[in-house]
Backbone as a chain_set.jsonl record, in Angstrom:
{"seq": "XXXXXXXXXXXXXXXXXXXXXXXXXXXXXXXXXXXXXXXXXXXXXXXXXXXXXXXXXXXXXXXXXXXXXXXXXXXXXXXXXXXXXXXXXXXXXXXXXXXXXXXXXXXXXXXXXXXXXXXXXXXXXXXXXXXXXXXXXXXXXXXXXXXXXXXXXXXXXXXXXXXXXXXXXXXXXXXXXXXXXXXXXXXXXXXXXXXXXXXXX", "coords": {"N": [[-60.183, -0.606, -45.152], [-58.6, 1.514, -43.008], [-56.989, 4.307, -41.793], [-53.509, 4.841, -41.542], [-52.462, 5.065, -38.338], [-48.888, 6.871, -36.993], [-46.912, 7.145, -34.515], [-44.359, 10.161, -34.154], [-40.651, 9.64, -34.681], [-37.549, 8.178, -33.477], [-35.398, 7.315, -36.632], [-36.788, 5.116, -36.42], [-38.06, 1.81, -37.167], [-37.487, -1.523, -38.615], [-40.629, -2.113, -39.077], [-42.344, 0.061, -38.943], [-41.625, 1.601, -41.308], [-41.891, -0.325, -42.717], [-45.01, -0.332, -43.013], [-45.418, 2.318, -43.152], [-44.763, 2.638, -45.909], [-46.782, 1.087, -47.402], [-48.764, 1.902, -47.358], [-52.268, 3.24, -47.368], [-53.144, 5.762, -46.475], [-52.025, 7.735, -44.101], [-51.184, 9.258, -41.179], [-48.917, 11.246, -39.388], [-49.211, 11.478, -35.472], [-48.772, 14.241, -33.808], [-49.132, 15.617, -31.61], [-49.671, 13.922, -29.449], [-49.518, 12.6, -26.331], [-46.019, 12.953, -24.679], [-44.305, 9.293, -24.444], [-42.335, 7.716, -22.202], [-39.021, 6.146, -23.164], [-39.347, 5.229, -26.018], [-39.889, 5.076, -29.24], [-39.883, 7.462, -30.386], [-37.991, 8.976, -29.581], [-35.525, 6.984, -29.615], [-33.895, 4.304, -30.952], [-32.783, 1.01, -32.304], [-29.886, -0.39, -32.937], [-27.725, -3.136, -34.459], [-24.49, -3.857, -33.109], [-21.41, -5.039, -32.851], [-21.237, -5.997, -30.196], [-23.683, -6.895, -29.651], [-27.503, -5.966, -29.843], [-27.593, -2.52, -29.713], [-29.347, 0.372, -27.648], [-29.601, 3.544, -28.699], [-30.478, 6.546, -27.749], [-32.27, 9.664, -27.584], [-31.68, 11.799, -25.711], [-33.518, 14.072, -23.698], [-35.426, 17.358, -22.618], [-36.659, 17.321, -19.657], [-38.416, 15.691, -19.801], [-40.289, 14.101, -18.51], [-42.697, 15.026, -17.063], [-45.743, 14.812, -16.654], [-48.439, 14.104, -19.523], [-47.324, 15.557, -21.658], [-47.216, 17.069, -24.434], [-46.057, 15.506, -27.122], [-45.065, 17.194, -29.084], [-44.149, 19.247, -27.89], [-41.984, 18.511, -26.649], [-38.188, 18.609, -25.898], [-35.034, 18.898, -26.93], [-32.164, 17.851, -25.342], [-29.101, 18.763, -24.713], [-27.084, 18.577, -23.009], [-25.313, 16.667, -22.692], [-22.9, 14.776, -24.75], [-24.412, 13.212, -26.677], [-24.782, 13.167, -29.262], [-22.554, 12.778, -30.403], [-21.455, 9.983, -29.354], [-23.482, 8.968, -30.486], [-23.146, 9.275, -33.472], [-20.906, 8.098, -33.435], [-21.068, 5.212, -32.777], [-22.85, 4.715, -34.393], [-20.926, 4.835, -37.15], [-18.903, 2.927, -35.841], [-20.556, 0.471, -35.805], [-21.311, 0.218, -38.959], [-19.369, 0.804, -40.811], [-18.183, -0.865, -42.247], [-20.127, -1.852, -43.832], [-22.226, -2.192, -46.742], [-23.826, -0.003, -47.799], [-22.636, 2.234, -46.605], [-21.177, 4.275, -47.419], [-23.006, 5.714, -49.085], [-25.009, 6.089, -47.218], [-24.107, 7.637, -44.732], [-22.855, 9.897, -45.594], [-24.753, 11.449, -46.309], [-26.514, 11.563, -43.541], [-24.873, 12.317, -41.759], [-24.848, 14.944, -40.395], [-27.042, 15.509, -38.718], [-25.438, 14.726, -36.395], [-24.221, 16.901, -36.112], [-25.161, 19.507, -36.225], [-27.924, 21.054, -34.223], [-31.353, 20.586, -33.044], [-33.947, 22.107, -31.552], [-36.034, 20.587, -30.824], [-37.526, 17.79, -30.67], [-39.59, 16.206, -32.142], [-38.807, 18.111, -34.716], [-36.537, 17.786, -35.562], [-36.93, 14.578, -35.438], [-39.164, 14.499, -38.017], [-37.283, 16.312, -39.746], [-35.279, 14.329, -40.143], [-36.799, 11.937, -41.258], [-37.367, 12.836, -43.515], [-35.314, 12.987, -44.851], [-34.702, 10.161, -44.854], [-36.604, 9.254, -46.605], [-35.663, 10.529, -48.925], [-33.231, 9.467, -49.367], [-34.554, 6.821, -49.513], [-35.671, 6.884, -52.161], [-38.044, 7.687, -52.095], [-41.167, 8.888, -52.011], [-43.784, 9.051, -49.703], [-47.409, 9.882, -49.01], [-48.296, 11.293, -46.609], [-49.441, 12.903, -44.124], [-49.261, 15.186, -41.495], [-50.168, 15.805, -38.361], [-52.439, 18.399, -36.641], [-53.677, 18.307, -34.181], [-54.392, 15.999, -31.674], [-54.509, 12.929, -32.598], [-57.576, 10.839, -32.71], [-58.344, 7.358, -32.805], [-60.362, 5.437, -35.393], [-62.41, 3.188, -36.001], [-61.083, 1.6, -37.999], [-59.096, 2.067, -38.6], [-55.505, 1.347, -38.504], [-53.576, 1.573, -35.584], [-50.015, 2.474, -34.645], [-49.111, 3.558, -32.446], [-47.292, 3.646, -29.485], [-49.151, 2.459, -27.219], [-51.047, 1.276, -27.675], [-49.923, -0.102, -29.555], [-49.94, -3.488, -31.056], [-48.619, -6.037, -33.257], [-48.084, -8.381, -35.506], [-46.355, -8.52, -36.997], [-43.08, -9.778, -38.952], [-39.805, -9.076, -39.488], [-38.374, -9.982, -42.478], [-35.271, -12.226, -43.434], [-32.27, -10.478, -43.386], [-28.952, -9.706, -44.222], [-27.181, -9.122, -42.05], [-24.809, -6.646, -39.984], [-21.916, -8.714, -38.108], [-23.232, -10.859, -38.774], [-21.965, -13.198, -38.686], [-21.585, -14.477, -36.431], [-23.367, -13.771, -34.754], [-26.838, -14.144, -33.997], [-29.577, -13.577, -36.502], [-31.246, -10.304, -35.73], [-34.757, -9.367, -35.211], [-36.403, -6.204, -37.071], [-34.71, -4.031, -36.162], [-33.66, -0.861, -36.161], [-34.428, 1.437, -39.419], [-32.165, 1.723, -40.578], [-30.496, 0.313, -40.074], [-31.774, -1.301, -41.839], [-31.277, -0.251, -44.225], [-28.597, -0.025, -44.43], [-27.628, -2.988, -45.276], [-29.117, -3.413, -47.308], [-29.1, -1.236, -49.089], [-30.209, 0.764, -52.224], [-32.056, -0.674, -52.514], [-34.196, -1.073, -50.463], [-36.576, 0.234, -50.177], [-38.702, -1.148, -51.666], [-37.511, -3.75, -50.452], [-38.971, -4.01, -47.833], [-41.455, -2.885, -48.39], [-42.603, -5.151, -49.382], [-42.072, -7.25, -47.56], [-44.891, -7.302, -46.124]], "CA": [[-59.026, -0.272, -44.325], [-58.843, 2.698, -42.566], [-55.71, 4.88, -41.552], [-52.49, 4.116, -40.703], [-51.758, 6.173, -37.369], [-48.316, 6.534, -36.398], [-45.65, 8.551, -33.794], [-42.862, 10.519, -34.894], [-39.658, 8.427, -34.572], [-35.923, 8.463, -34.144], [-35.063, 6.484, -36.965], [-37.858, 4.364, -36.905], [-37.438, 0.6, -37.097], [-38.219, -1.66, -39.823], [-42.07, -2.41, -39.307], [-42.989, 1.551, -38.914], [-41.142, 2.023, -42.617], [-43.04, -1.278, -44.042], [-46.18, 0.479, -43.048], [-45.926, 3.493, -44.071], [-44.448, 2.775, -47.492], [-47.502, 0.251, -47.815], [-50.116, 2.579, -46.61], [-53.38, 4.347, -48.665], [-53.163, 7.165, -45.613], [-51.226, 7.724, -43.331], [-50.85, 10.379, -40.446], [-48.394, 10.956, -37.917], [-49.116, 12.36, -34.93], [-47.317, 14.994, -33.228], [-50.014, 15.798, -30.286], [-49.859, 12.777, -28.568], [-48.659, 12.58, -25.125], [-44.884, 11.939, -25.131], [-44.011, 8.304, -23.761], [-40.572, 7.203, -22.137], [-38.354, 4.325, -23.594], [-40.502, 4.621, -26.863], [-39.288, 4.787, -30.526], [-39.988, 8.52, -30.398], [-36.532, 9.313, -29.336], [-34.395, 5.865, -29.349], [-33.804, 3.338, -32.113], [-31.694, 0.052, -31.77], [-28.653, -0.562, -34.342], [-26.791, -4.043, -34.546], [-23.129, -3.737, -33.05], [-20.209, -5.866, -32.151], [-21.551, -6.296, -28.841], [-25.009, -7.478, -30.044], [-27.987, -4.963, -30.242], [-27.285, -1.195, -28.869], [-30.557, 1.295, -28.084], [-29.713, 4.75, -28.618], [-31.607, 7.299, -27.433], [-32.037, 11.19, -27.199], [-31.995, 13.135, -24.109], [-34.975, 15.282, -23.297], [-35.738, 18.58, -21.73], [-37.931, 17.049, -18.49], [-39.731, 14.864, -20.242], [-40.836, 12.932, -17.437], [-43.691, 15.855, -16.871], [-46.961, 13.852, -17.227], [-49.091, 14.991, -20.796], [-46.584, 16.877, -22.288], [-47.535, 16.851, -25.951], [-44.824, 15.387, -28.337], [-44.201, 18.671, -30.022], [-43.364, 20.584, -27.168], [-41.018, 17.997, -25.89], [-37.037, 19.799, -26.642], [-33.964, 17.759, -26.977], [-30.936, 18.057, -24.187], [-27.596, 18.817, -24.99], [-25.969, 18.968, -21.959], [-24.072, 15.781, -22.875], [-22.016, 14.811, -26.187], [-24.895, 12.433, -27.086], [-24.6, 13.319, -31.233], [-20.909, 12.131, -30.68], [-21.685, 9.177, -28.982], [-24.428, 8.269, -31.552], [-22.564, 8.981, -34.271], [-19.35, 6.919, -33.235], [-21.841, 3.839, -32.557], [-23.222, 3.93, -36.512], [-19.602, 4.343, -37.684], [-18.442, 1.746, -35.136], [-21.264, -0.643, -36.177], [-21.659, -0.291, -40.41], [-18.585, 1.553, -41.466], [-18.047, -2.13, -43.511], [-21.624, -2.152, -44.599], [-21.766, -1.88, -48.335], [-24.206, 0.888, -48.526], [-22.212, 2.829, -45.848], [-21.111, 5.756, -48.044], [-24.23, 6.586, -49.555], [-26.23, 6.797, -46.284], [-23.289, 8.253, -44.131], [-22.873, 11.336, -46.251], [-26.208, 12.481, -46.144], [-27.347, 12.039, -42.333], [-23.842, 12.379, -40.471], [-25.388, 16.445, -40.657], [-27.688, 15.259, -37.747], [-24.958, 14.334, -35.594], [-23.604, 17.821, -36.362], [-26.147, 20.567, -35.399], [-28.943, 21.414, -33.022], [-32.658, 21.073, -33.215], [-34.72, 22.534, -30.357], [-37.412, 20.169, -30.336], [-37.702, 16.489, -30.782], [-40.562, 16.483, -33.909], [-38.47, 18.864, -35.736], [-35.355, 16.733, -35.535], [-37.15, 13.316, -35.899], [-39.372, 14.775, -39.042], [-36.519, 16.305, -40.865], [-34.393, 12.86, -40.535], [-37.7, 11.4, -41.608], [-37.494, 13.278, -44.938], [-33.686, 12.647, -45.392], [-34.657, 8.785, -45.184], [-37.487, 9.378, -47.982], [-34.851, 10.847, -50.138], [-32.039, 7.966, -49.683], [-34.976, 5.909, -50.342], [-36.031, 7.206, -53.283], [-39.518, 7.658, -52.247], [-42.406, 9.964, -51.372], [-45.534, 8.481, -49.453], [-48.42, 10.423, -48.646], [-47.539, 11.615, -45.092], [-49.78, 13.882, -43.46], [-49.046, 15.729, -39.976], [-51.655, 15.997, -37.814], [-52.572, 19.536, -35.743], [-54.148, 18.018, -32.938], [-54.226, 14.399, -31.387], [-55.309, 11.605, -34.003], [-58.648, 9.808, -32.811], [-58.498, 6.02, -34.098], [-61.297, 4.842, -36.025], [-62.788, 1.501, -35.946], [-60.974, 0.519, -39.154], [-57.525, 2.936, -38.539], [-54.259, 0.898, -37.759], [-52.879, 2.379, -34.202], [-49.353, 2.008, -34.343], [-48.578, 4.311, -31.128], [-46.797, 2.606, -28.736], [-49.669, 2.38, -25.921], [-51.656, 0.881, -28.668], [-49.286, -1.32, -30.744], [-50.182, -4.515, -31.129], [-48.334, -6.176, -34.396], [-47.298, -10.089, -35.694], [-45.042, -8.083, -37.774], [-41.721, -10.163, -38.569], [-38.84, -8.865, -40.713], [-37.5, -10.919, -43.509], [-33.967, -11.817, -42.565], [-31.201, -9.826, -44.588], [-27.865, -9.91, -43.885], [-26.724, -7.982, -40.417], [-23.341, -6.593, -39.528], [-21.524, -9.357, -37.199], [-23.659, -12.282, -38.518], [-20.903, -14.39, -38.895], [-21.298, -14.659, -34.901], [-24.305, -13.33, -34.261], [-28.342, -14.49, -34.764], [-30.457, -12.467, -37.079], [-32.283, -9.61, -35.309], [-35.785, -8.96, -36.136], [-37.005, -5.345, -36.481], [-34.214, -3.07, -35.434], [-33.721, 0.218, -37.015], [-34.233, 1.093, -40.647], [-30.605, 2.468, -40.874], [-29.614, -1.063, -39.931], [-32.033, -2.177, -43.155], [-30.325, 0.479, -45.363], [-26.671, -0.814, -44.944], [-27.567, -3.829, -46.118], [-30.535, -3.707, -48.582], [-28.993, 0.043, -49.718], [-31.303, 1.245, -52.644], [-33.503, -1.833, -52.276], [-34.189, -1.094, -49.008], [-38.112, 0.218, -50.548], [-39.252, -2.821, -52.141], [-38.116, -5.038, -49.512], [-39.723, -3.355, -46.749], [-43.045, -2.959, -48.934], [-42.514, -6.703, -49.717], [-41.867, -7.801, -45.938], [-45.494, -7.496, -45.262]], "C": [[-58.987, 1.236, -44.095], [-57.264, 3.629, -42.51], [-54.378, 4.516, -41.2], [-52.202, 5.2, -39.697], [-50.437, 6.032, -37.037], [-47.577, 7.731, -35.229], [-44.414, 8.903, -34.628], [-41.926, 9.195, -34.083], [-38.251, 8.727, -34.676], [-35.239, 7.48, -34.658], [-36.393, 5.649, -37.693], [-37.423, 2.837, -37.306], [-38.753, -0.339, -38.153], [-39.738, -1.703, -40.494], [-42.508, -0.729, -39.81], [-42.852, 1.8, -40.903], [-42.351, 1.121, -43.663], [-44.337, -0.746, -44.457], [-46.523, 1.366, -43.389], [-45.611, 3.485, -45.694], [-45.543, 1.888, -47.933], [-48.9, 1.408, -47.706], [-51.147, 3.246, -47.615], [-53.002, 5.661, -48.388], [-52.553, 6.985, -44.736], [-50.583, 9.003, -42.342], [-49.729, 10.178, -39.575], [-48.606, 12.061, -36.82], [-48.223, 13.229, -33.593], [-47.933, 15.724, -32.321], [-50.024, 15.206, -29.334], [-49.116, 13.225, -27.233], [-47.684, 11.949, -25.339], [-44.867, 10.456, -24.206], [-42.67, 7.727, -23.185], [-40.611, 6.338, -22.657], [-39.808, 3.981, -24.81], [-39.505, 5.303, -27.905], [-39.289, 6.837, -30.78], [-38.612, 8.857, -30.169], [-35.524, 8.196, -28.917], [-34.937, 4.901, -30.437], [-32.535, 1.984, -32.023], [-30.892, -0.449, -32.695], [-27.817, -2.123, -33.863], [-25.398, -3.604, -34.036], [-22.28, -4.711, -32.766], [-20.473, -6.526, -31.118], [-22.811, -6.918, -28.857], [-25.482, -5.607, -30.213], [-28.153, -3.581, -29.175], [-28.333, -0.135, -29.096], [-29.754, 2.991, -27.775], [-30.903, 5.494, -28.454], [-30.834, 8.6, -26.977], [-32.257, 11.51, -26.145], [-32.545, 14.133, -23.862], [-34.685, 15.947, -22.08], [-36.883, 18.067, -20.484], [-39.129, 16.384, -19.209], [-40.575, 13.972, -19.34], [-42.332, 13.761, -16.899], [-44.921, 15.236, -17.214], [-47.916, 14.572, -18.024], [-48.601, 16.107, -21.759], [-47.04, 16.553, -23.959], [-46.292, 16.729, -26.618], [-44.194, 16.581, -28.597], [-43.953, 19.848, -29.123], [-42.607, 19.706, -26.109], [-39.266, 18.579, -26.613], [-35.901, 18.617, -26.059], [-32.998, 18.446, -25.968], [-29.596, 17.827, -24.815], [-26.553, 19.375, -24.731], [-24.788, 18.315, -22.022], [-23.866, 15.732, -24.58], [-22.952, 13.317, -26.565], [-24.848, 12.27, -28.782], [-23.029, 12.486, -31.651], [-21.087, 10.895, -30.052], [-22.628, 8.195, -29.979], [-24.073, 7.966, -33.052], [-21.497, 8.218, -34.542], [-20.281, 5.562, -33.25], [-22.46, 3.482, -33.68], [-21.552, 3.905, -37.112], [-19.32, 3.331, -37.27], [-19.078, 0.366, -36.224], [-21.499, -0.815, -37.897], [-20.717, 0.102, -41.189], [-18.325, 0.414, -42.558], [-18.919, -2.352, -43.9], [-21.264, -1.76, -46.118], [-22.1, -1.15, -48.681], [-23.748, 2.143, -47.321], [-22.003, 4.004, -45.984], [-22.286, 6.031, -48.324], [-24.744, 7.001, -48.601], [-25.462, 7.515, -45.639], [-23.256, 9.427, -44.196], [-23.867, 12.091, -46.374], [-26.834, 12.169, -44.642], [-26.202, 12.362, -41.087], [-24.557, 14.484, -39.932], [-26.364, 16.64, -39.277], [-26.983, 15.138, -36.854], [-24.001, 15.643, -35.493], [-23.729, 19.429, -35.923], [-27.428, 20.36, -35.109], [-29.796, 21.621, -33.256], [-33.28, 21.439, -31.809], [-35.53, 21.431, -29.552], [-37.147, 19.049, -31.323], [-37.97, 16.205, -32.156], [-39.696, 17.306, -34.536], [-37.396, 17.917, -36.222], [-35.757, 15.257, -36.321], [-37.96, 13.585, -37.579], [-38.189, 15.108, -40.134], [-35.55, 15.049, -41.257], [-35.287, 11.708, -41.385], [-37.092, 11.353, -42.958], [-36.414, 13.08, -45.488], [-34.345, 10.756, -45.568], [-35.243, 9.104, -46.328], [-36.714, 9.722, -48.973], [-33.919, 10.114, -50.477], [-33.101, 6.683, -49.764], [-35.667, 5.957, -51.78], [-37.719, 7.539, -53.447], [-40.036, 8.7, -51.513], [-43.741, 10.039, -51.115], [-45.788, 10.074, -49.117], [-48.215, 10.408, -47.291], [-48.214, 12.774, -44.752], [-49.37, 14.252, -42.056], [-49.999, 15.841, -39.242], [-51.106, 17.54, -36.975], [-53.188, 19.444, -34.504], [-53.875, 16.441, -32.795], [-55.008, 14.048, -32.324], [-56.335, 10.709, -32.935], [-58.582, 8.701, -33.606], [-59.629, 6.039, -34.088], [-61.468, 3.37, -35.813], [-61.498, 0.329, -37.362], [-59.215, 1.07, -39.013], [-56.581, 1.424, -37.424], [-53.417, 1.757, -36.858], [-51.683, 2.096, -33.904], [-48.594, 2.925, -33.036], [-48.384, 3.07, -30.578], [-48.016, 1.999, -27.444], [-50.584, 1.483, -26.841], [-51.082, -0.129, -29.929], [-49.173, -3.066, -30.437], [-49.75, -5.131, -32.848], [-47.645, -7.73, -34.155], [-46.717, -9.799, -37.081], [-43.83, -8.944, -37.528], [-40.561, -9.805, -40.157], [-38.007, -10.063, -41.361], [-36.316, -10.791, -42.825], [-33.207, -11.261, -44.025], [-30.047, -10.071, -44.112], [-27.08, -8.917, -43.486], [-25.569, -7.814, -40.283], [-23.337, -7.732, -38.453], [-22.478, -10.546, -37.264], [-23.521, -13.381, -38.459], [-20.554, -15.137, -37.535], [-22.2, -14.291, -34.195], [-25.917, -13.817, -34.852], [-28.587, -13.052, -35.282], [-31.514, -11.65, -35.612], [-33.418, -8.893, -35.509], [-35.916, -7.229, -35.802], [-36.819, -4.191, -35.649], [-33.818, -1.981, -36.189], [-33.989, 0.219, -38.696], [-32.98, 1.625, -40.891], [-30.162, 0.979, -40.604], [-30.249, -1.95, -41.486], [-31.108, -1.642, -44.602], [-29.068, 0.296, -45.537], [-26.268, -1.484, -45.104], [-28.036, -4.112, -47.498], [-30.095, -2.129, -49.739], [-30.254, 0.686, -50.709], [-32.466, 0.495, -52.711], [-34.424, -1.848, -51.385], [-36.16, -0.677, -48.961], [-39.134, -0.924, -50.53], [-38.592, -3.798, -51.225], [-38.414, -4.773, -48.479], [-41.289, -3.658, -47.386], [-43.129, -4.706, -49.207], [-42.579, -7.712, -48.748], [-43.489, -8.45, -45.773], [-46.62, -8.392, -45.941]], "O": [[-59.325, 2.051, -44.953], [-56.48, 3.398, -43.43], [-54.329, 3.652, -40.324], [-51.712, 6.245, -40.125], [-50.314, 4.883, -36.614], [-47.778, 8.946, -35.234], [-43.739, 8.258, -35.43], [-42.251, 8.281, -33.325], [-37.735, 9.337, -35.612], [-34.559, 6.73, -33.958], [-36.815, 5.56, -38.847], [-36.304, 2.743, -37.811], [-39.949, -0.177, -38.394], [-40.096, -1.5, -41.654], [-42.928, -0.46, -40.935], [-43.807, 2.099, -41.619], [-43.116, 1.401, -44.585], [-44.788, -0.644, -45.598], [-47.627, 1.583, -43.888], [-46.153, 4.217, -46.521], [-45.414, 1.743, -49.148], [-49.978, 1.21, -48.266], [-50.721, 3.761, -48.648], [-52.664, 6.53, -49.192], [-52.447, 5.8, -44.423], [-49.603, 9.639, -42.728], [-49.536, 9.086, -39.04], [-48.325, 13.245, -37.009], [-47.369, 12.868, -32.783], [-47.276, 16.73, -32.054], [-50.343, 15.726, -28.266], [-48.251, 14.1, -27.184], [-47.69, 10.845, -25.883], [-45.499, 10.543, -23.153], [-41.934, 7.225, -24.034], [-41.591, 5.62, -22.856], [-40.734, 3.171, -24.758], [-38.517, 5.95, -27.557], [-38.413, 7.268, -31.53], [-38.151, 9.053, -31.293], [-34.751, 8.404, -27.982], [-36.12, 4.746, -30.737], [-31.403, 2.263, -31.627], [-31.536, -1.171, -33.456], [-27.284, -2.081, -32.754], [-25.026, -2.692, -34.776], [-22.948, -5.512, -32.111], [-20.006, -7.659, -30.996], [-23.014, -7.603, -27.855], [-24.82, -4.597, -30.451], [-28.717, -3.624, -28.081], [-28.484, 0.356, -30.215], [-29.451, 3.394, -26.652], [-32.031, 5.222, -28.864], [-29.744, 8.811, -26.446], [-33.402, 11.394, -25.707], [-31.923, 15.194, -23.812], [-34.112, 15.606, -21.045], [-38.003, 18.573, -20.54], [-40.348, 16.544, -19.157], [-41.476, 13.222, -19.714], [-43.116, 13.029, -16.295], [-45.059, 15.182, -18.436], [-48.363, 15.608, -17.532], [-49.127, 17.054, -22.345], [-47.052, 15.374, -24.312], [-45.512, 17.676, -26.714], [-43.027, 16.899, -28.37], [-43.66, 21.006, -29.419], [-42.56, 20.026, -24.921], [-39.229, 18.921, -27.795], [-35.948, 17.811, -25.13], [-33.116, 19.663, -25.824], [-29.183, 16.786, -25.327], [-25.672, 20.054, -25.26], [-23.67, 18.726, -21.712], [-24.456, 16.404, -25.425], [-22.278, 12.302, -26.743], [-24.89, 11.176, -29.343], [-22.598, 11.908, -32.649], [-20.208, 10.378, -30.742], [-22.491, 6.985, -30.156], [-24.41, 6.992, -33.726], [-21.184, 7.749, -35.637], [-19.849, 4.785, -34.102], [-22.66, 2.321, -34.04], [-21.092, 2.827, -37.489], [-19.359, 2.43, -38.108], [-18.489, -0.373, -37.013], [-21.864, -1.936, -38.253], [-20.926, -0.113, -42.383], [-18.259, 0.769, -43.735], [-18.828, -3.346, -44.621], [-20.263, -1.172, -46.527], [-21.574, -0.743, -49.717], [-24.595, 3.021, -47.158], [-22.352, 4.864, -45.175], [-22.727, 6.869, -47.539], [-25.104, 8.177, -48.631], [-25.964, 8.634, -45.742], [-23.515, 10.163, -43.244], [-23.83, 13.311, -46.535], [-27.95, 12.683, -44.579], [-26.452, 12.579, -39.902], [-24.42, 14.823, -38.757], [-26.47, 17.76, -38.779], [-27.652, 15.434, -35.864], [-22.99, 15.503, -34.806], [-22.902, 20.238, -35.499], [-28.069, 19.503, -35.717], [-29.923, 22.728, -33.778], [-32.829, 20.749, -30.895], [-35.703, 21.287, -28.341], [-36.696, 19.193, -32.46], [-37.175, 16.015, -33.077], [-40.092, 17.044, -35.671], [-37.507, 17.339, -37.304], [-35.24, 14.824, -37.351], [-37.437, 12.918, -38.472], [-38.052, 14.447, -41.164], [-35.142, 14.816, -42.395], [-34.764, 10.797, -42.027], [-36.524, 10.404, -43.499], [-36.421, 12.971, -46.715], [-34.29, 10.301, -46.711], [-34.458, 9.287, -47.259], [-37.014, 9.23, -50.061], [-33.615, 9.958, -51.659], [-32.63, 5.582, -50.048], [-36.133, 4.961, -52.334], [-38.409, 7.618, -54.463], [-39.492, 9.295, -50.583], [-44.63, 10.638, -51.721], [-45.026, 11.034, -48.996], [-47.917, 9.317, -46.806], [-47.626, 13.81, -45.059], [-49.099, 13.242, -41.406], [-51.005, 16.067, -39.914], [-49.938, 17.842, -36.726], [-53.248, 20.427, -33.766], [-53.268, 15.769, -33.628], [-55.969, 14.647, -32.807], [-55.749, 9.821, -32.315], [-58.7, 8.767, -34.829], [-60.242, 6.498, -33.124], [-60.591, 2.575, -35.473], [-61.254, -0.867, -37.523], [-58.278, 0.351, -39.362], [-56.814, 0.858, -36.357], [-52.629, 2.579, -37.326], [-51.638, 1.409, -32.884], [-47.386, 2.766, -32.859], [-48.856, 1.96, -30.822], [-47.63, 1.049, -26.764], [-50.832, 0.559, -26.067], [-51.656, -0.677, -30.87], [-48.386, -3.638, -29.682], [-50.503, -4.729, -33.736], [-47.004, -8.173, -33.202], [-46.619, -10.578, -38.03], [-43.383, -9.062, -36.387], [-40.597, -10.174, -41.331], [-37.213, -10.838, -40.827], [-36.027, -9.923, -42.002], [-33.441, -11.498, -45.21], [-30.155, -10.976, -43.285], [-26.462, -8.085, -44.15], [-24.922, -8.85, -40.432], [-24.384, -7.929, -37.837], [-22.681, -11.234, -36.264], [-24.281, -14.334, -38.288], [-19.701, -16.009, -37.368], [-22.068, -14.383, -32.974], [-26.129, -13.836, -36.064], [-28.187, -11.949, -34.911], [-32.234, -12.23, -34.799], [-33.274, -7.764, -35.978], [-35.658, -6.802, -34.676], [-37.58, -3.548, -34.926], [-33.539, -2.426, -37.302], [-33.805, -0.835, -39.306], [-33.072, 2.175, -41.989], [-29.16, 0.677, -41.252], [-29.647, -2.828, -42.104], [-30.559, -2.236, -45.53], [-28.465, 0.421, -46.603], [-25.045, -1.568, -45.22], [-27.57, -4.758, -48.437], [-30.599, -1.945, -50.847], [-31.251, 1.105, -50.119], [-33.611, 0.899, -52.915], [-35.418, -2.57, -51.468], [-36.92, -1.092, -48.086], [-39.97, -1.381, -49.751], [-39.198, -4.869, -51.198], [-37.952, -5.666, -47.768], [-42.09, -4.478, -46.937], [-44.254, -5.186, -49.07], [-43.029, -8.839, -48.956], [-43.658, -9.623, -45.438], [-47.545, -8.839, -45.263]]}, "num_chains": 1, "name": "protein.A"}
C-alpha cells in the first residue's frame, strides 16, 4: 500500500478522517489546482431542514489553475455568522456540544487570509478534540500518485466508503445520512469519535 493523498478540507467529512486516522502515510496537498463545489471549502452538517452545505467564499476563485494555497477567503459577507448560527442551530442538543463548541467557535471569530491556513489550523484543532496525532505531512509542490498511492482528490475520488450509522440530530424524523461532516460525527460519537472512524473501515 502506497500513500494516502489527500486535499485540504473545510471540516472534512467522515471518510477523509477514517483515512487518515487509518493511514501508514499520508500527505496533503496544498499545490493542487483549486476545484469549485469541492470539500476544500464546504462541508455538509445535518439540520432541521435535512442536510445543509456550507461553504466559504473565495477571492476569484473561478481563475483556471490557481494553486490551492494561493486561493484567499472573502469576507465581504457575514459568512462566519451564518456558519456559526447553522452548527449552533443544528447540535446545540448534541451531547458532545460543549466540548467541541468551546474550542472551534474561535474560527467563526477571526480572519485568515488564505484558505490552507484556515482549513489546516481547524485541521489541528480537530486532532486535538480528538485526542490524536497522525503522521500528516504537507506537501511543497503538487503530489504525483503512484501506482499503489490512494488519490482521494476530488477529480480522482473514487470510494465504496459507507459510514456506520450513529445517531444524527433530528433522527427521530429524519433517515440516517451517510458521510457528512466530521463535526456532525463528533456531536454524537464525542471522544469516541477516533476509534469509530478507524473502525468504520
Amino acid at each position: 500500500m502506497g500513500r494516502l493523498i489527500l486535499p485540504v478540507t473545510y471540516w472534512g467529512d467522515a471518510e477523509y478522517f477514517a483515512r487518515l486516522l487509518t493511514a501508514d502515510e499520508c500527505v496533503i496537498d496544498l499545490h493542487e489546482h483549486y476545484i469549485k463545489r469541492s470539500q476544500r471549502n464546504r462541508t455538509e452538517i445535518m439540520t432541521a431542514g435535512g442536510v445543509m452545505s456550507l461553504s466559504v467564499p473565495l477571492v476569484r476563485a473561478n481563475r483556471p489553475q490557481t494553486p490551492v494555497c494561493d486561493v484567499q477567503i472573502d469576507y465581504s459577507t457575514r459568512w462566519q455568522h451564518r456558519h456559526w448560527t447553522a452548527i449552533l442551530s443544528a447540535y446545540r442538543s448534541s451531547p458532545y456540544f460543549d466540548l467541541v463548541a468551546e474550542r472551534v467557535e474561535r474560527f467563526y471569530r477571526r480572519e485568515w487570509k488564505f484558505l490552507v491556513d484556515y482549513d489546516m489550523e481547524l485541521q489541528e484543532e480537530i486532532f486535538r478534540l480528538l485526542g490524536v496525532a497522525p503522521k500528516v505531512e504537507r506537501s511543497d509542490a503538487y503530489v504525483v500518485a503512484g501506482e499503489q498511492d490512494m488519490d482521494l482528490r476530488p477529480k480522482h475520488r473514487e470510494s465504496d466508503y459507507v459510514t456506520p450509522e450513529y445517531f444524527q440530530p433530528f433522527s427521530d424524523r429524519m433517515p440516517f445520512v451517510p458521510n457528512l461532516s466530521v463535526l456532525d460525527v463528533m456531536m454524537s460519537e464525542g471522544l469516541s469519535t477516533a476509534d469509530f472512524l478507524a473502525s468504520s473501515l
